[in-house]
Residue frames relative to the residue before (quaternion, step in Angstrom):
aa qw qx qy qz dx dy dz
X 1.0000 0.0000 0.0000 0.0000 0.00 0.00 0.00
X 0.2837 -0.7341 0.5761 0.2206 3.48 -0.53 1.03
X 0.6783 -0.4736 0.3624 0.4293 3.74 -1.65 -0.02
X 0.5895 0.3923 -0.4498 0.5443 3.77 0.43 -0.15
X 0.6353 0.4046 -0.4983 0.4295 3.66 0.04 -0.51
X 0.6640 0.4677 -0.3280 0.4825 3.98 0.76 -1.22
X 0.6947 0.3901 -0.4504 0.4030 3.93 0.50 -0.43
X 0.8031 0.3756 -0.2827 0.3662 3.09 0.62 -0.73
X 0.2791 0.7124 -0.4397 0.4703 3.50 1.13 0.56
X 0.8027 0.4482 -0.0561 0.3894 2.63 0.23 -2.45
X 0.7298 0.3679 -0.3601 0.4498 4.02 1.15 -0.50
X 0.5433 0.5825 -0.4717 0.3782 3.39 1.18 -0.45
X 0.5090 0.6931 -0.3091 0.4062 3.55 1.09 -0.96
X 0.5549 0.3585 -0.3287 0.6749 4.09 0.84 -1.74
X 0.5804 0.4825 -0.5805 0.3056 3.95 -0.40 -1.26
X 0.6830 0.5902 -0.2616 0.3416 3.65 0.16 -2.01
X 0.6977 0.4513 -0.2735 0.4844 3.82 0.60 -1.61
X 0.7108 0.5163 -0.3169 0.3573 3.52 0.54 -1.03
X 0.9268 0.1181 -0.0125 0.3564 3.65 1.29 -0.64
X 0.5600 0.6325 -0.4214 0.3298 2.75 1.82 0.66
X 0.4977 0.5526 -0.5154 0.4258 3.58 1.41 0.79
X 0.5024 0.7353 -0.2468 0.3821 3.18 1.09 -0.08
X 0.0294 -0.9186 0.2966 0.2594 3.82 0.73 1.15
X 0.8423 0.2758 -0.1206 0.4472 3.29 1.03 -0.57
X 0.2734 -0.7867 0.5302 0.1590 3.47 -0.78 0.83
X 0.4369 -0.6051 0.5814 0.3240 3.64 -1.29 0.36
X 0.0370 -0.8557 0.5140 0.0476 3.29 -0.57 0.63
X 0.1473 -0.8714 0.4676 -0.0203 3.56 0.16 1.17
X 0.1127 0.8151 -0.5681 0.0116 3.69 -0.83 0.87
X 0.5169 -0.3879 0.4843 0.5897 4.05 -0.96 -0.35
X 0.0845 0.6769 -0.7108 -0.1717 3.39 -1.13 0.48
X 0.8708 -0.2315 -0.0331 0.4324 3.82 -1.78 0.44
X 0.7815 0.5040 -0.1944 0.3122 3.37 0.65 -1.29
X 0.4654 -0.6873 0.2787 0.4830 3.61 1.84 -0.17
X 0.4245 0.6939 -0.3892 0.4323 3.51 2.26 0.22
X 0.3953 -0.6830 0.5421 0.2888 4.00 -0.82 0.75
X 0.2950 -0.7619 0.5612 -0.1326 3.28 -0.91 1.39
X 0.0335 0.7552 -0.6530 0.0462 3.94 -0.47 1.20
X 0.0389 -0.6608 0.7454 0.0788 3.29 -1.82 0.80
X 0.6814 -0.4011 0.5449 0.2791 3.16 -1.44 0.43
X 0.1353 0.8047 -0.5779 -0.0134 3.55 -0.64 0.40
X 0.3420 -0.6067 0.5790 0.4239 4.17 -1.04 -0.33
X 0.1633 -0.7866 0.5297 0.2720 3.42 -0.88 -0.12
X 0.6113 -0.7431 0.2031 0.1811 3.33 -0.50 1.39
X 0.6161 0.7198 -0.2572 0.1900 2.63 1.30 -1.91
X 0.4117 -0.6546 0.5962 0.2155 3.51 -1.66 -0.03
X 0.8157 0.2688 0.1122 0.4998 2.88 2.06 -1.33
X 0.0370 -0.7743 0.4482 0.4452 3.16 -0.86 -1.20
X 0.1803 0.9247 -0.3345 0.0224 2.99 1.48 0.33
X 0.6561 0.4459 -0.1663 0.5857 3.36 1.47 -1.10
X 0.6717 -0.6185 0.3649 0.1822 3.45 0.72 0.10
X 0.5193 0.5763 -0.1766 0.6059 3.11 2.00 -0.37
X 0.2394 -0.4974 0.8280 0.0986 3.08 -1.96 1.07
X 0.0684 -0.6740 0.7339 0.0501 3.03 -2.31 1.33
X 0.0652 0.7335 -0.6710 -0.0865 3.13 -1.56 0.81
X 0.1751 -0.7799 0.5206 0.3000 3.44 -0.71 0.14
X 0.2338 -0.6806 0.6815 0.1328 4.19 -0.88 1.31
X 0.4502 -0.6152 0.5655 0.3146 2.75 -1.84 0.00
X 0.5534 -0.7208 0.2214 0.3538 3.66 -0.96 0.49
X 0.4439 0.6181 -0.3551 0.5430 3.43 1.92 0.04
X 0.5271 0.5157 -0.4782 0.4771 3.68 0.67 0.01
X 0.5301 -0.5268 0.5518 0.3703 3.83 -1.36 0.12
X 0.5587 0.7428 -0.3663 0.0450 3.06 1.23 -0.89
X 0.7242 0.5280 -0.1358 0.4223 3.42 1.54 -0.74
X 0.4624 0.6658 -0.3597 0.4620 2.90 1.65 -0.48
X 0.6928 0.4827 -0.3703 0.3871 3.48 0.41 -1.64
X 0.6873 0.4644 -0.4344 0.3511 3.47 0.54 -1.92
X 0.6960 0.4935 -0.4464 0.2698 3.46 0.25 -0.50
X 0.4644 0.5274 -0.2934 0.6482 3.95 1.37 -0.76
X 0.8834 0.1513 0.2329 0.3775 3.80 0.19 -0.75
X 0.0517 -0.9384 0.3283 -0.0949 3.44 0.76 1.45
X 0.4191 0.7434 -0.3875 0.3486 3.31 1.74 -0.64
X 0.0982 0.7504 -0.6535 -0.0168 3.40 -0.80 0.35
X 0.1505 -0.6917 0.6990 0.1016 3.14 -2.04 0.15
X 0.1653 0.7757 -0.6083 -0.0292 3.72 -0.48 0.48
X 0.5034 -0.6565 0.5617 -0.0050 3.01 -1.40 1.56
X 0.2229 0.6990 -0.6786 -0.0334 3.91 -0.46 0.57
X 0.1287 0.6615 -0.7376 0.0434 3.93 -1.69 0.34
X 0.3676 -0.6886 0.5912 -0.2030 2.14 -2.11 1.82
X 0.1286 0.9276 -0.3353 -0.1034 3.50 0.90 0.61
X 0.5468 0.7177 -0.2453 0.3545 2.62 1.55 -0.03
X 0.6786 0.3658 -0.1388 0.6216 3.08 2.05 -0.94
X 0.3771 -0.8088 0.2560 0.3717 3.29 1.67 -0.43
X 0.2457 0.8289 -0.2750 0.4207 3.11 2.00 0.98
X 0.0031 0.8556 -0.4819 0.1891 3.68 0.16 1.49
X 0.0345 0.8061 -0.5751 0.1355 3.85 0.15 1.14
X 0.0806 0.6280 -0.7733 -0.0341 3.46 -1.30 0.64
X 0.2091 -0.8302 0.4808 -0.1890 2.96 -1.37 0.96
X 0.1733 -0.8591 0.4711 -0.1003 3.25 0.91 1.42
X 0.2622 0.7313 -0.6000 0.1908 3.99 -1.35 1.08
X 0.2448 -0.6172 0.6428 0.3821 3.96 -0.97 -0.43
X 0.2874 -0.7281 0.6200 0.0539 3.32 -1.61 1.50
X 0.0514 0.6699 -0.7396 -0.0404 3.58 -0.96 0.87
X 0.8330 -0.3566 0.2974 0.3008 2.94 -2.22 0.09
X 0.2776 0.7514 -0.5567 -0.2200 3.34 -0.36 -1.20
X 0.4681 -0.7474 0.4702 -0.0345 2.96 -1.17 1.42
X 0.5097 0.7185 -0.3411 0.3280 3.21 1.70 -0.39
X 0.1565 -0.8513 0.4670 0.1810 3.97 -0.21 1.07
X 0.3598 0.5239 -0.5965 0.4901 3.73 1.35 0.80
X 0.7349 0.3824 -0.3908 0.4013 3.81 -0.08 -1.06
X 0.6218 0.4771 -0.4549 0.4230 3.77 1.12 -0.78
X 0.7172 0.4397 -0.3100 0.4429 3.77 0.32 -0.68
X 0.5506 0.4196 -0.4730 0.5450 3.89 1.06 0.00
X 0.7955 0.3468 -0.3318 0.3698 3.52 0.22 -0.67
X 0.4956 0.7103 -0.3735 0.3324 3.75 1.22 -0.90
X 0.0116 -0.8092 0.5777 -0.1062 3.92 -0.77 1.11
X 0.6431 -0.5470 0.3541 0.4023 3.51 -1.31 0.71
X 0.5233 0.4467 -0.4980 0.5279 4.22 1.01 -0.11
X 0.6881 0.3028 -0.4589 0.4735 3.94 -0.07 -1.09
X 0.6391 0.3805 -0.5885 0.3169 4.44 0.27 -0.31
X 0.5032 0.6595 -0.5087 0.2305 3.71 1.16 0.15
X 0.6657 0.3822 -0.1891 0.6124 3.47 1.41 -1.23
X 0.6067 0.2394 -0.1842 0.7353 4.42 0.63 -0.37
X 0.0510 -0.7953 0.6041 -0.0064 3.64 -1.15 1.49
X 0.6082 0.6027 -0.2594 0.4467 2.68 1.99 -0.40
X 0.2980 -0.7031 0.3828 0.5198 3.33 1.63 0.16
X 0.9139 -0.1163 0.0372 0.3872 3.68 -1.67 -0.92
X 0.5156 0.6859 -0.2225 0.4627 3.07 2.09 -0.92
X 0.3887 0.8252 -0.3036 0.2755 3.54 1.25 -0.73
X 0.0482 -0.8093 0.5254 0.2583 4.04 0.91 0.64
X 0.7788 0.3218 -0.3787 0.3827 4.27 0.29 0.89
X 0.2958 0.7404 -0.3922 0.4587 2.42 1.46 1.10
X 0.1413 0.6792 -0.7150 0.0862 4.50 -0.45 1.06
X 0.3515 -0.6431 0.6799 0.0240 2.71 -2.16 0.56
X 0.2318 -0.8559 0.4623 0.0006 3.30 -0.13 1.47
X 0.2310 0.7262 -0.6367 -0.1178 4.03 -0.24 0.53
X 0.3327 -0.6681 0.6476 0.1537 2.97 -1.81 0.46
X 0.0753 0.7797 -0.6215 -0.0126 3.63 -0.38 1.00
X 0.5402 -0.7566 0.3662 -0.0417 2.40 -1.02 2.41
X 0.0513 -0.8390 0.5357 0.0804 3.20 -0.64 1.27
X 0.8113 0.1618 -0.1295 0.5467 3.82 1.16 -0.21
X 0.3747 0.7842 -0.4816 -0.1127 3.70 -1.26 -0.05
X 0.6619 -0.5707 0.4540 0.1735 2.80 -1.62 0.94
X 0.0538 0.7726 -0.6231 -0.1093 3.90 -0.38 0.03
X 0.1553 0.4642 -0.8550 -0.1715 3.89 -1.77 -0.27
X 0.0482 0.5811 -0.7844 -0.2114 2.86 -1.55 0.88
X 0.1483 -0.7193 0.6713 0.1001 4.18 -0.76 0.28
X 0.3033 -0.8393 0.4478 -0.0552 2.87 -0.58 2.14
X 0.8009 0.4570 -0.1791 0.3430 3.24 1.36 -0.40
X 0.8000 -0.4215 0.1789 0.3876 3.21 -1.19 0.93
X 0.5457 -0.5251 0.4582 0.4653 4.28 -0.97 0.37
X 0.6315 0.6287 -0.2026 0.4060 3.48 0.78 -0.78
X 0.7423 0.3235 -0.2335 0.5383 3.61 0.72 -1.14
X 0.4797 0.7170 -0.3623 0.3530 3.95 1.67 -0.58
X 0.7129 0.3703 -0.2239 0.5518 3.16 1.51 -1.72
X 0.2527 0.7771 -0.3929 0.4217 3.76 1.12 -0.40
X 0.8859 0.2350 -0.0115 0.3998 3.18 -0.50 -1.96
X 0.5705 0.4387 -0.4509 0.5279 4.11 1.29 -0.92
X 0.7041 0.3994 -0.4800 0.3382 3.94 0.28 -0.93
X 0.6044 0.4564 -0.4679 0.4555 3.83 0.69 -0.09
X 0.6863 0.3653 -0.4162 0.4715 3.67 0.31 -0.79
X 0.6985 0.4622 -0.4160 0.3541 3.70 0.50 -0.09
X 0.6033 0.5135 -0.2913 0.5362 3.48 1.53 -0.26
X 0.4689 0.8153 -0.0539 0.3354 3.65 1.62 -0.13
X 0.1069 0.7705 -0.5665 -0.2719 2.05 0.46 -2.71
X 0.5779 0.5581 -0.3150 0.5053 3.92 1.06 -0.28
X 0.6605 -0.5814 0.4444 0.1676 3.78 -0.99 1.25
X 0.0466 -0.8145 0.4922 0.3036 3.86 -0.07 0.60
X 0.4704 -0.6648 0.4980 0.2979 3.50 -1.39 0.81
X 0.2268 0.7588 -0.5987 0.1197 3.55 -0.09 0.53
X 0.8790 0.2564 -0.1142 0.3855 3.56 -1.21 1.21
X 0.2308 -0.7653 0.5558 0.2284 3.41 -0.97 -0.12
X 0.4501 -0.7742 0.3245 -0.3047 2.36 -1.42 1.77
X 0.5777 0.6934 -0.1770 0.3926 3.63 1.60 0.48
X 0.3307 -0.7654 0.5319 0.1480 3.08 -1.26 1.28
X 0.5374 -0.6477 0.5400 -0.0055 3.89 -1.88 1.43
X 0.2214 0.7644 -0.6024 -0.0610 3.40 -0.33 0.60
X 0.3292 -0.6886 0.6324 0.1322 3.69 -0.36 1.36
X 0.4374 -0.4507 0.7337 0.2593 3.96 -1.89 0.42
Protein backbone atom coordinates (compact mmCIF):
# COMPACT_ATOMS: atom_id res chain seq x y z
CA UNK A 1 0.00 0.00 0.00
CA UNK A 2 1.61 3.13 -1.03
CA UNK A 3 1.11 6.56 1.12
CA UNK A 4 -1.87 7.99 -0.76
CA UNK A 5 -3.60 4.73 -0.61
CA UNK A 6 -2.68 4.81 3.52
CA UNK A 7 -3.88 8.61 3.76
CA UNK A 8 -6.69 8.22 2.20
CA UNK A 9 -7.78 5.15 3.98
CA UNK A 10 -6.72 6.54 7.12
CA UNK A 11 -9.13 9.93 6.47
CA UNK A 12 -11.96 8.11 5.14
CA UNK A 13 -11.78 6.09 8.40
CA UNK A 14 -11.83 9.90 10.84
CA UNK A 15 -14.63 10.90 7.93
CA UNK A 16 -16.63 7.39 8.94
CA UNK A 17 -16.10 7.94 13.06
CA UNK A 18 -17.22 11.47 12.79
CA UNK A 19 -20.59 10.45 11.07
CA UNK A 20 -21.55 7.23 11.24
CA UNK A 21 -23.58 7.87 14.55
CA UNK A 22 -25.10 10.40 12.95
CA UNK A 23 -28.60 9.18 11.30
CA UNK A 24 -29.50 11.53 8.88
CA UNK A 25 -27.75 13.65 6.46
CA UNK A 26 -28.92 16.86 4.63
CA UNK A 27 -28.57 16.23 1.32
CA UNK A 28 -28.56 19.23 -0.93
CA UNK A 29 -28.69 19.26 -4.81
CA UNK A 30 -29.71 21.88 -7.90
CA UNK A 31 -33.24 21.18 -8.07
CA UNK A 32 -35.50 22.36 -11.46
CA UNK A 33 -35.58 25.97 -10.82
CA UNK A 34 -31.56 26.39 -10.44
CA UNK A 35 -32.62 26.97 -6.43
CA UNK A 36 -30.46 24.43 -3.96
CA UNK A 37 -32.78 22.01 -2.46
CA UNK A 38 -32.05 19.73 0.92
CA UNK A 39 -33.86 16.56 2.13
CA UNK A 40 -33.34 14.74 5.07
CA UNK A 41 -31.97 11.50 4.19
CA UNK A 42 -30.71 8.03 6.41
CA UNK A 43 -27.43 7.01 5.57
CA UNK A 44 -27.09 3.47 4.77
CA UNK A 45 -23.66 2.77 4.85
CA UNK A 46 -21.87 0.10 7.03
CA UNK A 47 -18.70 1.82 5.90
CA UNK A 48 -16.73 3.93 3.95
CA UNK A 49 -14.59 1.76 2.55
CA UNK A 50 -15.61 2.21 -1.11
CA UNK A 51 -15.76 5.72 -0.82
CA UNK A 52 -19.43 5.95 -1.29
CA UNK A 53 -22.37 7.56 0.50
CA UNK A 54 -25.81 5.44 0.61
CA UNK A 55 -29.22 6.54 0.81
CA UNK A 56 -32.12 4.93 -0.35
CA UNK A 57 -35.25 7.74 -1.85
CA UNK A 58 -38.26 6.91 -2.94
CA UNK A 59 -39.07 7.01 -6.66
CA UNK A 60 -42.15 9.43 -6.33
CA UNK A 61 -39.91 12.02 -4.83
CA UNK A 62 -38.12 14.43 -7.56
CA UNK A 63 -35.42 13.47 -5.71
CA UNK A 64 -33.98 11.10 -8.34
CA UNK A 65 -35.01 12.63 -11.16
CA UNK A 66 -32.88 15.82 -10.58
CA UNK A 67 -29.68 13.74 -9.39
CA UNK A 68 -29.91 12.26 -12.55
CA UNK A 69 -30.19 15.91 -14.72
CA UNK A 70 -27.65 17.06 -12.02
CA UNK A 71 -25.33 14.94 -9.87
CA UNK A 72 -23.53 17.53 -7.76
CA UNK A 73 -24.26 16.98 -4.38
CA UNK A 74 -23.56 18.26 -0.93
CA UNK A 75 -24.47 16.47 2.28
CA UNK A 76 -24.39 18.25 5.49
CA UNK A 77 -24.12 16.02 8.78
CA UNK A 78 -24.00 17.83 12.67
CA UNK A 79 -23.47 16.66 15.94
CA UNK A 80 -23.91 19.22 18.52
CA UNK A 81 -23.89 17.32 20.91
CA UNK A 82 -20.43 15.87 20.16
CA UNK A 83 -19.53 18.99 18.36
CA UNK A 84 -18.95 17.09 15.09
CA UNK A 85 -19.70 19.21 11.81
CA UNK A 86 -18.99 17.40 8.30
CA UNK A 87 -19.85 18.65 4.86
CA UNK A 88 -19.31 16.49 2.31
CA UNK A 89 -19.22 17.24 -1.28
CA UNK A 90 -19.54 14.17 -4.35
CA UNK A 91 -21.77 13.33 -7.68
CA UNK A 92 -24.86 10.98 -6.84
CA UNK A 93 -26.13 8.44 -9.38
CA UNK A 94 -28.61 5.72 -9.17
CA UNK A 95 -27.41 2.39 -8.69
CA UNK A 96 -29.45 -0.25 -9.68
CA UNK A 97 -27.36 -2.92 -8.30
CA UNK A 98 -29.86 -5.28 -6.04
CA UNK A 99 -26.69 -6.97 -4.18
CA UNK A 100 -25.59 -3.46 -2.70
CA UNK A 101 -29.52 -2.81 -2.22
CA UNK A 102 -30.01 -5.99 -0.11
CA UNK A 103 -26.54 -5.40 1.85
CA UNK A 104 -27.59 -2.11 2.83
CA UNK A 105 -31.60 -2.64 3.08
CA UNK A 106 -32.79 -2.78 7.05
CA UNK A 107 -35.99 -3.32 9.06
CA UNK A 108 -36.33 0.99 9.40
CA UNK A 109 -35.91 1.52 5.37
CA UNK A 110 -38.88 -1.81 5.30
CA UNK A 111 -40.68 0.99 7.31
CA UNK A 112 -40.68 3.56 4.32
CA UNK A 113 -40.09 0.38 1.23
CA UNK A 114 -42.59 -2.57 2.59
CA UNK A 115 -42.00 -4.18 -0.30
CA UNK A 116 -38.49 -4.70 0.77
CA UNK A 117 -35.65 -4.37 -2.23
CA UNK A 118 -38.44 -5.62 -4.52
CA UNK A 119 -40.43 -2.50 -3.59
CA UNK A 120 -41.02 -0.82 -7.38
CA UNK A 121 -40.35 2.99 -5.34
CA UNK A 122 -37.76 1.96 -4.14
CA UNK A 123 -33.88 4.03 -5.62
CA UNK A 124 -30.59 3.82 -4.41
CA UNK A 125 -28.67 6.89 -4.22
CA UNK A 126 -24.61 6.68 -4.06
CA UNK A 127 -22.62 9.52 -3.53
CA UNK A 128 -19.00 9.10 -4.53
CA UNK A 129 -17.29 11.39 -2.44
CA UNK A 130 -15.14 13.75 -3.88
CA UNK A 131 -14.40 16.38 -0.95
CA UNK A 132 -14.86 17.03 2.87
CA UNK A 133 -14.84 19.45 5.21
CA UNK A 134 -14.76 18.26 8.94
CA UNK A 135 -14.81 20.45 12.62
CA UNK A 136 -14.47 18.00 14.90
CA UNK A 137 -14.06 20.21 18.52
CA UNK A 138 -12.58 17.98 20.96
CA UNK A 139 -13.01 19.96 23.86
CA UNK A 140 -15.05 20.06 26.76
CA UNK A 141 -18.36 22.97 26.74
CA UNK A 142 -16.44 24.54 29.43
CA UNK A 143 -12.87 24.86 28.03
CA UNK A 144 -14.95 26.23 24.48
CA UNK A 145 -16.35 29.07 26.76
CA UNK A 146 -12.83 29.13 28.56
CA UNK A 147 -10.88 29.69 25.38
CA UNK A 148 -13.74 32.32 23.34
CA UNK A 149 -13.69 34.48 26.78
CA UNK A 150 -9.83 34.71 26.34
CA UNK A 151 -9.78 35.29 22.62
CA UNK A 152 -12.34 37.92 23.29
CA UNK A 153 -10.22 39.56 26.00
CA UNK A 154 -7.24 39.29 23.35
CA UNK A 155 -8.66 39.88 20.29
CA UNK A 156 -6.80 36.53 18.93
CA UNK A 157 -9.14 33.58 17.30
CA UNK A 158 -9.57 30.57 19.74
CA UNK A 159 -7.93 27.33 18.47
CA UNK A 160 -10.25 24.80 19.51
CA UNK A 161 -10.45 21.29 17.71
CA UNK A 162 -9.57 20.07 14.49
CA UNK A 163 -10.26 21.49 11.62
CA UNK A 164 -9.55 20.06 7.96
CA UNK A 165 -10.53 19.81 4.55
CA UNK A 166 -10.18 16.00 2.10
CA UNK A 167 -9.90 15.94 -1.37
CA UNK A 168 -10.53 12.18 -2.39
CA UNK A 169 -9.70 11.17 -6.60
Amino acid sequence: MDMNDYTHRKDLKHLWSLIQDIRFGMLAHRHADGGLHAHPLTTQNKSLDDGMLYFFVNKSTEVGRRLQLDGDVCVAYSDPQKDHYVSVTGHATLNEDRAKKESLFNAMTKAWFPGGVDDPNLELVQVRITHAEYWDVKESKITQLVKMGRAAITGHQPQMGEHKEVHFS
